[in-house]
C-alpha positions as CSV (number, residue, x, y, z in Angstrom):
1,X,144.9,160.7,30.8
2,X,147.9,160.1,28.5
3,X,150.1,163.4,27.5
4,X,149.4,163.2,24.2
5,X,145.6,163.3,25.5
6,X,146.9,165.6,28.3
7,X,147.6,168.2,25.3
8,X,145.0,168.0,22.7
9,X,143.0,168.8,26.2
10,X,145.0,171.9,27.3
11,X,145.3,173.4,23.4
12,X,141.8,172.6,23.0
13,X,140.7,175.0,26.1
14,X,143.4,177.4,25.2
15,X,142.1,178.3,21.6
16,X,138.8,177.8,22.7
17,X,139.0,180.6,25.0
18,X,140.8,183.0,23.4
19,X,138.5,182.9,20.1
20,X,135.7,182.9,22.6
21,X,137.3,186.2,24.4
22,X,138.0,187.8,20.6
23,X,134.5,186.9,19.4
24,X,133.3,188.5,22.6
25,X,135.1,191.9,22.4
26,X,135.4,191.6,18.6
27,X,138.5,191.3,18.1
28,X,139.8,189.5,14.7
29,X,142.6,186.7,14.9
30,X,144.7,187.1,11.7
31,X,147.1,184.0,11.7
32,X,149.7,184.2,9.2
33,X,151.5,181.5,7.8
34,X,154.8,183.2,7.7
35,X,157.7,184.0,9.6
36,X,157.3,187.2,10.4
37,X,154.4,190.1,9.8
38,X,155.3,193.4,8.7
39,X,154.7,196.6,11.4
40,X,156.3,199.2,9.9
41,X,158.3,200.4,6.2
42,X,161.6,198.7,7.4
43,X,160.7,196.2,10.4
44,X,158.9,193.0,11.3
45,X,158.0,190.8,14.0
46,X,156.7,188.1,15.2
47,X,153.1,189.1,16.0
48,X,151.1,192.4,17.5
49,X,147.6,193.2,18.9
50,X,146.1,196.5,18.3
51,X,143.8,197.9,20.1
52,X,142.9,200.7,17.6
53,X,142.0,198.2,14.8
54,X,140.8,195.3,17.2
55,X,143.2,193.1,15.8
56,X,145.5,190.3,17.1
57,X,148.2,189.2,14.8
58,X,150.7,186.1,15.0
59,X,153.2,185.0,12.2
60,X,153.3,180.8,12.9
61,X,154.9,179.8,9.7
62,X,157.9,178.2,9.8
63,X,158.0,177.8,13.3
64,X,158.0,175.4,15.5
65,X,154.7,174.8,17.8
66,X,156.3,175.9,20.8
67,X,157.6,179.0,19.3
68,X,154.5,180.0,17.8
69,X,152.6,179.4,20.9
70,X,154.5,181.2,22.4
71,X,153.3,184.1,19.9
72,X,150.5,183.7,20.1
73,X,150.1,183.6,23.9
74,X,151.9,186.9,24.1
75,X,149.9,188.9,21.5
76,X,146.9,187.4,23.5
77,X,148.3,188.7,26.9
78,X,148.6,192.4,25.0
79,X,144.9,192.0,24.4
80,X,144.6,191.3,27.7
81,X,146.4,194.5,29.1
82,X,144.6,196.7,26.9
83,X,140.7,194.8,27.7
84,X,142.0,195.3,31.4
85,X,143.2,198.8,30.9
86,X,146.4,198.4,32.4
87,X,148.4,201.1,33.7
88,X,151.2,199.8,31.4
89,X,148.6,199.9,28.3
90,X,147.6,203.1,29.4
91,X,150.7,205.0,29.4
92,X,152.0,203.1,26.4
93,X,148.7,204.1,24.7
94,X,148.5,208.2,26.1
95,X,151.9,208.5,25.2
96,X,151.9,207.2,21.9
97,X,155.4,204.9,22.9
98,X,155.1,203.0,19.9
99,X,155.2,206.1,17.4
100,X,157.5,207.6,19.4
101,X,160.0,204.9,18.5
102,X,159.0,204.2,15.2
103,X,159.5,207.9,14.5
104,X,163.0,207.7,16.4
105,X,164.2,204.5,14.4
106,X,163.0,206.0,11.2
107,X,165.8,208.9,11.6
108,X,162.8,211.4,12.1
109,X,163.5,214.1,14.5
110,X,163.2,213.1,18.5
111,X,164.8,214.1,21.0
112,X,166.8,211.6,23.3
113,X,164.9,212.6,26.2
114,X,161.6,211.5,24.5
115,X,162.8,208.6,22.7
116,X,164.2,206.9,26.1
117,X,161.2,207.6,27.6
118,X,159.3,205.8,24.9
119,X,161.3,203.0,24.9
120,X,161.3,202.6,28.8
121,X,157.5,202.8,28.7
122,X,157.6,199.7,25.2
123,X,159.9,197.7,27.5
124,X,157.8,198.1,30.3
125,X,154.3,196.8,28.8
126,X,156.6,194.1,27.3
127,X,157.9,193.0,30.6
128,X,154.4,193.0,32.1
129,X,153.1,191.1,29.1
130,X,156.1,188.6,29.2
131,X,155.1,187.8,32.7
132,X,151.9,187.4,31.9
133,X,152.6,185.2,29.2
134,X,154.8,182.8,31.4
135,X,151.7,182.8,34.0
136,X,149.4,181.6,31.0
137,X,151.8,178.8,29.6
138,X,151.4,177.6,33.2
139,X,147.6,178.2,33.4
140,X,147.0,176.0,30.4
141,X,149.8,173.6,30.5
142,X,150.8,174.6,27.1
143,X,153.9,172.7,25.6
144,X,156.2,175.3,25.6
145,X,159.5,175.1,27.7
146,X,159.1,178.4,30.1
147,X,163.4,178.0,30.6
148,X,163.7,178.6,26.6
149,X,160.7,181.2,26.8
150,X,161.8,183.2,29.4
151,X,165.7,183.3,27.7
152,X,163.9,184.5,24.4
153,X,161.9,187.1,26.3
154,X,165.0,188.5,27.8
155,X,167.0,188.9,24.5
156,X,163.5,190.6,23.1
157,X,163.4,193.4,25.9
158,X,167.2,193.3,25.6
159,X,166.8,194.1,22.0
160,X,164.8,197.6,22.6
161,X,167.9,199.2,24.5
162,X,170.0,197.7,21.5
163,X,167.7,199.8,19.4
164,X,167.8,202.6,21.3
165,X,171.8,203.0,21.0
166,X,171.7,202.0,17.6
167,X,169.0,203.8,16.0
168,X,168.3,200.5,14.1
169,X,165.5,198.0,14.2
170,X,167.1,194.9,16.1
């Protein structure tokens, strides 16, 4: 099999199991040819899955394959902690973390104590699903260069503490 062959092969059963997962636990893929997606007044990212409204979001405009395969893989892997129920999930989900820092970065009243705690709990379900992402690049032989991934990953969980001090959306 040539690499080219090698992966239209590996993409193929990628994206085939992922819709198939989706379709399965109803879950709607909302690919936007963008940038970036908007998650809150004054902040965008890349991508987000959400449980609550059963939706998996990726931004892929303007990016390069890699980078938005790399998206994509990760929302996926957020999917998959929350269909698994994992502990991270769990706590980010009973705690609300994701409010929690919203409201902090917003200016809205929380306390320090709270806010840290919120953001320990975002990083942590971020460094569970960056590893898990890595583990499905590998699975699938997906052209993405896990060096370059795993330095992007590192600034992104880098980023929340950055947030944290500066009370601004990094």
């Amino acid at each position: 099999m040539t690499d080219k062959e090698r992966l239209k092969h590996s993409m193929k059963r990628f994206f085939k199991d992922i819709i198939s997962t989706c379709k399965i636990a109803g879950i709607k893929i909302n690919l936007h040819d963008s940038a970036y997606v908007k998650i809150a007044e004054d902040a965008e990212a890349a991508g987000y899955f959400c449980g609550e409204d059963m939706e998996l979001v990726a931004a892929i405009g303007g990016k390069n394959l890699e980078h938005a395969l790399g998206t994509i893989v990760h929302e996926y892997c957020h999917l998959e902690q929350w269909a698994e129920d994992a502990k991270v999930w769990r706590t980010f989900e009973a705690n609300d973390s994701m409010d929690t820092l919203h409201k902090y970065l917003e200016g809205k009243k929380i306390s320090k104590k709270k806010a840290r705690k919120a953001f320990d709990e975002v990083i942590a379900l971020e460094a569970d699903c960056e590893r898990r992402t890595m583990e499905m690049i590998k699975l699938y032989d997906l052209p993405v260069n896990l060096k370059k991934y795993a330095k992007r990953a590192e600034k992104d969980l880098e980023s929340y503490n950055v947030m944290f001090k500066t009370k601004k959306w990094a």
